[in-house]
N, C-alpha and C positions, 0 to 999 in steps of 0.2 A: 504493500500500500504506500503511494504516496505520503512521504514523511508530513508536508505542507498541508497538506487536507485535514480538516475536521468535518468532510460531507462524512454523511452516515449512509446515502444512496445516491448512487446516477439511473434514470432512468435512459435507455436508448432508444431511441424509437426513428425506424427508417420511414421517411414520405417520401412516396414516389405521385406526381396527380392523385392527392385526395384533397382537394378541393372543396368537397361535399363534408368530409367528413371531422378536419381541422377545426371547425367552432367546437362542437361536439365534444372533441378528442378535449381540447384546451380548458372546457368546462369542467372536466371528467377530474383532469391533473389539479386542477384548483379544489376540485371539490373533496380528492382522495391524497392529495400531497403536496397540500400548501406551507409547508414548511422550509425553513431556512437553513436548515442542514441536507437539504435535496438538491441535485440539480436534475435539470431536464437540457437532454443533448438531442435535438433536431435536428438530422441529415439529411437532407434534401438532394434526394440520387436522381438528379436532373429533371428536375419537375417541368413543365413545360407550361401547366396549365396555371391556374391563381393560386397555387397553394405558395410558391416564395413571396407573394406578396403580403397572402394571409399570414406567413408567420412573421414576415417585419412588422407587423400591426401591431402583433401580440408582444415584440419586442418595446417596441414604441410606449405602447399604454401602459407598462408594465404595473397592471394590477394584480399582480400576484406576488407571496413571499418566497418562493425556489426562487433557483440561479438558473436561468433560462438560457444557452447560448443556445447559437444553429452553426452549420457547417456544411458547404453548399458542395457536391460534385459535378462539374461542368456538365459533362455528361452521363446516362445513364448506365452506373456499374454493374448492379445486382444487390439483392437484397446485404448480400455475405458481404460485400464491400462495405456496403454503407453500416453496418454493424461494427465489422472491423475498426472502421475510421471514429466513429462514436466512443468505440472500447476505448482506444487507444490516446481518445481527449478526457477519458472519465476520470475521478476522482474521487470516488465515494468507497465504503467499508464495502459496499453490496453494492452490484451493479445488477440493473431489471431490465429485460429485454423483451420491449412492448412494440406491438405491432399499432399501426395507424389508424386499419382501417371500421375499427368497434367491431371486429369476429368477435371479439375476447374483451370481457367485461371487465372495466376496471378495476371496480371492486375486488375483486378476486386477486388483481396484483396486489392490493393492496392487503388485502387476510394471509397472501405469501410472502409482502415484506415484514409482516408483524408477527408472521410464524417464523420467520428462520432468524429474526432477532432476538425473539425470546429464546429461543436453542440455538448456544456456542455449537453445538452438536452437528448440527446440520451446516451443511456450505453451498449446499444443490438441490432448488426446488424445483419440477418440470412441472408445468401444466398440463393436463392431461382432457382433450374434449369428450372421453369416453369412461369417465368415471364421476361417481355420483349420482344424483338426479337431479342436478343442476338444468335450468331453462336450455334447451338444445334448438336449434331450426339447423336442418341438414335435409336437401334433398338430391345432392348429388350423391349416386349409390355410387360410381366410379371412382371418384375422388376421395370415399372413406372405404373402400375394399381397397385402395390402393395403399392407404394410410396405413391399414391395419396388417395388410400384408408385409409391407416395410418394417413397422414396428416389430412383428413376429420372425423375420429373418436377422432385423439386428438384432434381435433376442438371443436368436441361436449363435450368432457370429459372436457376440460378447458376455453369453453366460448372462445377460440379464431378465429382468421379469418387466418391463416397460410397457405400459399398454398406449402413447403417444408420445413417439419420437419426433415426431416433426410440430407438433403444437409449439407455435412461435410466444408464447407466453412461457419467461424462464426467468431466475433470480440466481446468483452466483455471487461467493464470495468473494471480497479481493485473492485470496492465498488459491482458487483456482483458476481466476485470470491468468494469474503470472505463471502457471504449468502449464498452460496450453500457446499450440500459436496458430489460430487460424488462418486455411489458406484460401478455402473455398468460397466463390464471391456470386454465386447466385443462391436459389433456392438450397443447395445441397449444403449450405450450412447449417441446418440443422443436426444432420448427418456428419457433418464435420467436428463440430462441437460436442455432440453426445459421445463418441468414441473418442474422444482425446480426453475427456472428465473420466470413463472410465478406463482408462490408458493408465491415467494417474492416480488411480485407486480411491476416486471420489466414488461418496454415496449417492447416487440420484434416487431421490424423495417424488414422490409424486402428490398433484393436490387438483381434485376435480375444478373443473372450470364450467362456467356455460360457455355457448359457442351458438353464435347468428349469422351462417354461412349468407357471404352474397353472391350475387350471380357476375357474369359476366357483363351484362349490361350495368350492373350497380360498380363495376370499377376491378373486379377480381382479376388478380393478377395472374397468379397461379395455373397452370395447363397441366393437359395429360400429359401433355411431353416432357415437364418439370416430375410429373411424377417419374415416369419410364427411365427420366436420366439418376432419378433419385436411386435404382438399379445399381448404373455404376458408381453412384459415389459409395454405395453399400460396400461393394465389391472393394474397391480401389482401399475406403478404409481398412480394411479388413486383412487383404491379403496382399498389399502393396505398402502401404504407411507403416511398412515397422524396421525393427533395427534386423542389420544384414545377417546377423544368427538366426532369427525368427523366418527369415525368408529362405534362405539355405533345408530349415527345418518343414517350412509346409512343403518347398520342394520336394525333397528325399522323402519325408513320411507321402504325400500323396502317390508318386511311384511305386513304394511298396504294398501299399494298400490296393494298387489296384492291381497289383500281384496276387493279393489276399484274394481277392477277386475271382481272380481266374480258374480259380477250383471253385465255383458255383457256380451252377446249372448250365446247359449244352447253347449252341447255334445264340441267337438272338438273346436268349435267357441270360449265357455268360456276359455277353458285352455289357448288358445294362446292370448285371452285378460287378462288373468292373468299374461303369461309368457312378455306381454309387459307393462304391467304397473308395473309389478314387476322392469324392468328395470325401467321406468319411477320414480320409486322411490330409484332408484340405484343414481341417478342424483337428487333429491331434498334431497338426504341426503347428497351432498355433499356441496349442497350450503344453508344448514338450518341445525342447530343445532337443540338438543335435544327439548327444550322449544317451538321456532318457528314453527318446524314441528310436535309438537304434536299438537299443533294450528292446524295443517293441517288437522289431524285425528280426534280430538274433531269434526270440521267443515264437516266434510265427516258422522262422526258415527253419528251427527244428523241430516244431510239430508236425512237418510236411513229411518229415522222415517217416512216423509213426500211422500205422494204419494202411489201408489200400481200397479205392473209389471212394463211395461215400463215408469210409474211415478216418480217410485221409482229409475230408473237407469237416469232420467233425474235429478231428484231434489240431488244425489248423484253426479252427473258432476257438476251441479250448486253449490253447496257448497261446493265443491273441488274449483272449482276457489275462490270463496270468500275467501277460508281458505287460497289458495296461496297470495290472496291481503292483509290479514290481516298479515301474516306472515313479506312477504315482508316488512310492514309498521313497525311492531315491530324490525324488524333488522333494518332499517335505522334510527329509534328514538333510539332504544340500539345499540349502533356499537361503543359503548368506548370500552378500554381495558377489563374495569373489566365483562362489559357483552357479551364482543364478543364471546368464549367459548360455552356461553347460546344460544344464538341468533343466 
């Protein structure tokens, strides 16, 4: 944190044309964080329409007690920029990451800046539009079967239980600012940010929200194509953004595994038991290092000795599990620094 700061919160909040929706928003901040220990940081990612006008107004008048700056980008970045550039001017203990356009109720930022204040304990609140029984309007089935499918693969990809990855409604504290460094500058930072929080062994809290989806014609920025590419940020986090032991390790472990493979089922059957344990060792190379997971392989390439046909693809399951137990075992007896790397 900022040694010079006594903010106690930055709000961020990216405008792209909301025009419509700025009085509103402005009402909302007065009415939920009129305070002089807050600021509110307006990025304006190249608005075109009345919205840089409407916020020099609200500079001008300044009837409010926050610290209100804006910060203009010539042209239009992407959401993940204009957040970036907000982070990077804030100044508060807790920084909140609030969207423009009233999907996400005020209020609610506000019952998560007063829950992760009152608990040192907590450092990462996510919003979540699928928990609760908070006030909902949702009539795009598309756009929330995509949501929920995203959420449930980064589930799998990071061992968590998240039930809204991308809800742009978040609260972080300084001490997880400074762990992460955001690279991704459109919609896929939501995707960017969640895996780098738990990268760093932060806890993500979840806390229902309502949620007043608008349409396209009401200003929604958001596309199917934003979801589709939300795919490869999935990916790209996952099995490309990590340290070069990590990546060496899903390499070698996904090759053998779809070795594992190849003793299941005949003609067509084998390949797709290939193409899934191939994955299958997509995921123990993320969470077992070179050493560990050759444990895995050793343990596999000698059960293939024992047995004969469907012997041999039982005793091959059997010592694939032993090899995951004994692995497991040696990463938790090695898990200091110097051998974590290895393990």
């Amino acid at each position: 944190m900022h040694q010079e700061s006594k903010l106690n919160l930055s709000i961020v909040i990216p405008v792209y044309n909301e025009e419509q929706y700025l009085p509103r928003l402005f009402e909302d901040l007065i009415k939920y964080f009129n305070k002089k220990n807050i600021e509110i940081i307006i990025v304006d990612d190249g608005s075109f329409d009345k919205s840089t006008e409407i916020i020099s107004s609200y500079i001008k008048n300044k009837n409010y007690n926050f610290n209100l700056k804006t910060l203009r980008l010539d042209i239009n970045s992407g959401k993940g920029m204009a957040l970036q550039t907000g982070i990077k001017h804030s100044y508060g203990e807790y920084i909140l990451l609030q969207d423009a356009d009233l999907e996400l109720d005020m209020k609610d930022s506000n019952e998560m800046y007063q829950m992760i204040q009152n608990n040192n304990d907590i450092k990462c609140i996510f919003g979540s539009r699928y928990l609760s029984g908070k006030l909902k309007k949702n009539n795009y089935f598309f756009n929330n079967l995509v949501g929920k499918i995203n959420s449930l693969i980064f589930n799998i990809f990071f061992s968590q239980s998240l039930s809204d990855v991308h809800c742009g409604l978040k609260i972080l504290h300084r001490s997880v600012i400074e762990k992460i460094n955001l690279t991704v500058n459109d919609f896929g930072i939501e995707i960017d940010l969640a895996s780098q929080i738990v990268r760093n062994n932060f806890f993500i809290y979840e806390f229902g929200v309502s949620y007043y989806f608008r349409t396209k014609k009401q200003g929604k920025k958001i596309t199917w194509i934003d979801g589709l590419k939300s795919f490869y940020y999935l990916i790209k986090a996952r099995f490309f953004d990590n340290s070069v032991s990590t990546n060496l390790s899903i390499l070698f472990s996904s090759f053998y595994m779809g070795y594992v493979g190849s003793y299941f089922g005949m003609g067509l059957g084998n390949t797709l038991f290939i193409i899934i344990f191939f994955i299958f060792g997509l995921i123990i190379g993320i969470n077992f290092k070179i050493l560990s997971s050759s444990l895995i392989f050793l343990s596999i390439y000698i059960g293939s000795f024992f047995g004969k046909g469907n012997g041999t693809t039982l005793s091959v399951l059997v010592f694939f599990i032993i090899g995951l137990y004994l692995a497991r075992l040696l990463r938790k007896n090695y898990s200091s620094n110097y051998f974590k790397n290895l393990f």
